[in-house]
N, C-alpha and C positions, 0 to 999 in steps of 0.2 A: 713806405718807400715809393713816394709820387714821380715819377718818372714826368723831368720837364723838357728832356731832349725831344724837340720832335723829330730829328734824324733818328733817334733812337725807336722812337715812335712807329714810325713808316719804316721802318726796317723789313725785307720780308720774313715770315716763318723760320726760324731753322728747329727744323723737328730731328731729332737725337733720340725719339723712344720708340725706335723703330721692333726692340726686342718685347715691346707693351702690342703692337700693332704699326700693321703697314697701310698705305693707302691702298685701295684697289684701283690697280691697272687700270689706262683708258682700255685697254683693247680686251680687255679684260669685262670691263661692265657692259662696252657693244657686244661684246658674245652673249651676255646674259638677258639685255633689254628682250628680244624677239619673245623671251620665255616669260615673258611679265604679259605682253601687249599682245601677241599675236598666236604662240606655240603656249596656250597654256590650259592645254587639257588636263587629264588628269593622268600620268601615265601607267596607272593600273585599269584605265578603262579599255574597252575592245574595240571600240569606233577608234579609225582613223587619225580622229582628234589627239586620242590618247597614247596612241602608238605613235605620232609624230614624238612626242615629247620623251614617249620611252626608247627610241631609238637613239636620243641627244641621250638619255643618261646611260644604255649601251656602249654608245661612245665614249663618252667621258669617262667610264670603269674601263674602257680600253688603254685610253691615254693614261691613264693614273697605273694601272699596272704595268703596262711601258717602259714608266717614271720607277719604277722599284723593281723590274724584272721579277714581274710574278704572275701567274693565272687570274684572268677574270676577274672568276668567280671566289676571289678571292681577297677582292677589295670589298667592304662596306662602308656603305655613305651615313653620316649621323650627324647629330646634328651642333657637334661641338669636337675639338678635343679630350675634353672633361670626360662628355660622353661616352664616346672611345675609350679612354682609360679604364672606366666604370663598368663598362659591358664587356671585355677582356679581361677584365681580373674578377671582378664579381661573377663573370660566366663560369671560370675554369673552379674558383672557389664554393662555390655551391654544388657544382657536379661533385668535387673532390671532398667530401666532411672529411672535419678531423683533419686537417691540410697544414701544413706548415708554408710560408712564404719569408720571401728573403728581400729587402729591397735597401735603398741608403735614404741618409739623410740629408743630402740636397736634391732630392724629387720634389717635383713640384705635387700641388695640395691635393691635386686631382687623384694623383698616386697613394701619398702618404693616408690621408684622410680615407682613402678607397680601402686601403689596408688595415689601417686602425680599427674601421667600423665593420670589417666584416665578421667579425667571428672566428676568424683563424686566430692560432697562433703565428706568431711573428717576429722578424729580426731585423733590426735596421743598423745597416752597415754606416760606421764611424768614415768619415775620410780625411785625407792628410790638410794640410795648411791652404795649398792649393786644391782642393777640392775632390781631388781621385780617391776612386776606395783602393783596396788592396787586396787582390785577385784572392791571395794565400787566405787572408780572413774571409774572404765570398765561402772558399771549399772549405774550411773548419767549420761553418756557420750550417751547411747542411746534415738535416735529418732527412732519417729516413722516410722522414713525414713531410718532406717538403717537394709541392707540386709546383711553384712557383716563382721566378725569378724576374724581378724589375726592376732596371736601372737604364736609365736616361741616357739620351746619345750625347745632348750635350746641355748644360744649365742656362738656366734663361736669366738667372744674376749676373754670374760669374764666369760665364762662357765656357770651364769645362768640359773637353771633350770626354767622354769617358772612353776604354777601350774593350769597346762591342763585343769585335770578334777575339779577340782573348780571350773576353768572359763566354761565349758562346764556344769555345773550343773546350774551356770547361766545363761546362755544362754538355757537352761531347761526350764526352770521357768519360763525367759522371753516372751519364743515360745509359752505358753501357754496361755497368757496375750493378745500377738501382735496380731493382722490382717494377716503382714507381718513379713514371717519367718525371721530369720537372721540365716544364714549359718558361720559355724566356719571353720576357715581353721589355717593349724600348717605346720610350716615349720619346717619337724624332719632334717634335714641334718645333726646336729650335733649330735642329738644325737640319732640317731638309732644304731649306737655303742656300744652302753652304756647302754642305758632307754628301759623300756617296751612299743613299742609304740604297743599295741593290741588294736585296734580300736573297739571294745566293750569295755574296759574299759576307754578309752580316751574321746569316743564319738564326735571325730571329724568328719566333714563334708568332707574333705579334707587334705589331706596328702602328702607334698612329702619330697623326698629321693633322694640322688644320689651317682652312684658309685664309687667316686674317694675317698670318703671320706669313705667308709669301706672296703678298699684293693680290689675295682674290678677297671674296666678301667675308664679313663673319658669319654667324649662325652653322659654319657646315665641316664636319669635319671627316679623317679617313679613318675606320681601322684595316688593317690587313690582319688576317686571320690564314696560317695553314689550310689550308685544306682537310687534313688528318685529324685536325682538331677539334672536339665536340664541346662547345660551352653551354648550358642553359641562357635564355635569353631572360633580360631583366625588366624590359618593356615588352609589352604584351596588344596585340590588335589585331589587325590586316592581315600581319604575315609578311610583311615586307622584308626583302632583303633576303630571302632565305630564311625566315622567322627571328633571324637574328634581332631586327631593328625593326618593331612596325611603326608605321606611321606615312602617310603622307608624303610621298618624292617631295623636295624640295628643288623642283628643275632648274628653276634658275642658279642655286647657287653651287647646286653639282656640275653644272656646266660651266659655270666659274671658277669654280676649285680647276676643274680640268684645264682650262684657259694658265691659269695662274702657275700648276705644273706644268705644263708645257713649254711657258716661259723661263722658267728657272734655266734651263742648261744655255737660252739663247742671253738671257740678260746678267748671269753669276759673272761677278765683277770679283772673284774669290781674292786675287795677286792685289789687284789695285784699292780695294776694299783693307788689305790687311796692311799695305803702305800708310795710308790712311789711319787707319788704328796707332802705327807702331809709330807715325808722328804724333799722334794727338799723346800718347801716353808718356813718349819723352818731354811731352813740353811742360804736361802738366805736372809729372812730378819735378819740375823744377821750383814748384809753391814748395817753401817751408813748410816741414811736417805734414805728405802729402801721402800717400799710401795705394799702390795697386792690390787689388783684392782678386785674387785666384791666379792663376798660372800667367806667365810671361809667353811658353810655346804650348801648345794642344791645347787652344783657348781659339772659341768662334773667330772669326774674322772680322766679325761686326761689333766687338764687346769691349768693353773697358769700364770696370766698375773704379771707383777713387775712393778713400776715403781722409776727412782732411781732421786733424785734430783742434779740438778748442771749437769746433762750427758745428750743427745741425742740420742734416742731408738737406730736412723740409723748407729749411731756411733758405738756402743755396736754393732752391728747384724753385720757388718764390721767387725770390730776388734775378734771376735767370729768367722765369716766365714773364716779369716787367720788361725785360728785353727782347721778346719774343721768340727767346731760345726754348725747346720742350724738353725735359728727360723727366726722369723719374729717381726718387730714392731708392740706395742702393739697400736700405733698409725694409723696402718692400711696407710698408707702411699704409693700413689704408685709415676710412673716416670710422670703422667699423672696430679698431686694435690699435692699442701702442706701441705692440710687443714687437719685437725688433725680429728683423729675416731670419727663419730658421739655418739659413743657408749660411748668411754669415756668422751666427753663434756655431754653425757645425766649424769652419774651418777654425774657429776659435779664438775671433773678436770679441770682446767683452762689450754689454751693452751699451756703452758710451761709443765703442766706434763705428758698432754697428749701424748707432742711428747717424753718425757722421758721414757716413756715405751714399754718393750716386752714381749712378749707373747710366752710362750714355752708349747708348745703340747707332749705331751707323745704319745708313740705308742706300739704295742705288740711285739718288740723289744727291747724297751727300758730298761736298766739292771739299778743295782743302781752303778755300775763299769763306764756306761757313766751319769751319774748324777755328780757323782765323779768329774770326769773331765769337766762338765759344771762348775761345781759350784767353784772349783777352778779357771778356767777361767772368770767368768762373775766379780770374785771377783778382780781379776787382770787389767781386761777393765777397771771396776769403776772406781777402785784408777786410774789409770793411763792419762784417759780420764779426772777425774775430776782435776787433774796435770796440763793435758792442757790447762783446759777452765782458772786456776787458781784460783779452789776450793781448 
């Protein structure tokens, strides 16, 4: 597929995988440069040096708990989302033997795979077409064994929202019944962009967050941990963090992260962001045999996964990257698996359509001038790709 347009050519970028990664912030990476070049002591050192820099990630654990209405000492910096995940469920699951945990099957791998390998037993909640579980199967689903509860604020596929405090009002209810507490945990990565995650209103046990995904750097991610709650740490060193997390501040990109929350409330484009979505998804499903995948309302603002019959996601996302368009399959597909999105076999695409779909992310960039030119292109992949297959 030689592209000999050169108009097509010199086109600029339109990046659509913004639910993959965002760029980071200009003002965002000037916050962080001084921590590279200038502030970059060590900040568990006791000279000056080092207390300059520990003072920037004081701060920054200010701004971050700010950003979710909670204590301090109450945010931990690590070094990833994944991380977070891992040190939150693996912490509360080794304190607690013999544990039971509850979680669904459109969590991301971080989750799932955290849960699978630990040694507990476990329950993964089924969910509907569009992607919600169902509150009534959450409370059938508890034993009296069960210390743990994880389920996602919103899907990084399919943009489900799921609903937080519902489920934490059962889990309410249920704590007052138990013996043995059950601690909730929410993987916001997706949607901390978007959703109010203020932790007095959510009432989650556990939190996290990471920076690539709201225009700060990678490598750096959040957990929010209660206060009340004791996890075993799974990384062992220094002592950092309250021993939770040792290793090595990463100042720059904790002061990045903070940069990058801070920015959220002043750059969330939520209204104009979801105009945006809800044109690109009427246009597109006017392709023959065209498919939106997961919910129409309580679905991210930035999301819209498609899938097209008779065509191949990786084909489309090809033939779209000769145009200098970026998303990604909605199949989730890497160079590593063939095996189609757990996400979309959960709502109950068969693997044929699974692999026919992708998934385009909107970002605070996105104009409806590059929609334009998506959507004229992706119309052009279909037919031409379904040509080939000799649809």
């Amino acid at each position: 597929m030689k592209i000999t347009n050169k108009k097509m050519k010199n086109k600029k970028r339109i990046y659509l995988d913004n639910a993959s990664t965002t760029k980071t912030d200009k003002s965002v990476l000037r916050e962080m440069i001084p921590y590279f070049e200038k502030k970059y002591g060590n900040p568990s050192s006791i000279h000056s040096f080092g207390q300059e820099a520990r003072i920037a990630i004081d701060d920054s654990r200010e701004k971050i708990a700010n950003f979710l209405n909670c204590n301090p000492e109450e945010v931990v910096f690590t070094g990833s989302a994944t991380e977070a995940n891992n040190i939150f469920i693996q912490g509360i699951l080794d304190l607690h033997k013999n544990s039971h945990v509850i979680t669904s099957a459109i969590e991301h791998d971080s989750v799932l795979e955290t849960v699978k390998n630990s040694g507990a037993d476990y329950t993964v909640l089924s969910v509907d077409k569009d992607g919600f579980i169902d509150p009534e199967e959450l409370k059938r689903e508890v034993k009296e064994e069960t210390v743990l509860i994880s389920i996602m604020y919103a899907n990084n596929e399919i943009g489900t929202i799921e609903p937080i405090e519902k489920i934490s009002k059962i889990i309410e209810k249920l704590n007052q019944k138990k013996e043995r507490r059950i601690y909730f945990h929410t993987d916001a990565v997706q949607a901390a962009g978007y959703l109010d995650c203020n932790i007095k209103k959510l009432k989650v046990d556990g939190l996290t967050m990471s920076g690539h995904k709201i225009y700060g750097p990678k490598g750096i991610g959040v957990l929010y941990k209660k206060n009340d709650i004791k996890i075993n740490p799974i990384i062992f060193g220094g002592g950092q963090e309250n021993g939770i997390r040792s290793g090595t501040y990463n100042t720059p990109s904790i002061v990045g992260m903070a940069k990058a929350v801070d920015l959220i409330k002043e750059k969330r484009k939520k209204k104009e962001t979801e105009d945006l979505r809800d044109y690109l998804i009427k246009e597109v499903l006017k392709i023959e045999d065209s498919f939106l995948n997961g919910p129409e309302k309580e679905r991210l603002p930035n999301n819209a996964n498609f899938s097209f019959r008779g065509v191949e996601g990786e084909s489309i996302v090809m033939f779209l990257d000769q145009r200098n368009i970026s998303l990604s399959t909605g199949s989730a597909c890497s160079s590593r698996t063939l095996e189609p999105s757990h996400v979309l076999r959960a709502i109950g695409l068969d693997n044929l359509q699974a692999h026919s779909s992708v998934r385009v992310s909107l970002g605070r960039d996105t104009t409806k001038k590059d929609l334009d030119y998506f959507i004229q292109n992706i119309k052009e992949a279909v037919k031409k790709l379904r040509k080939i297959s000799g649809r």
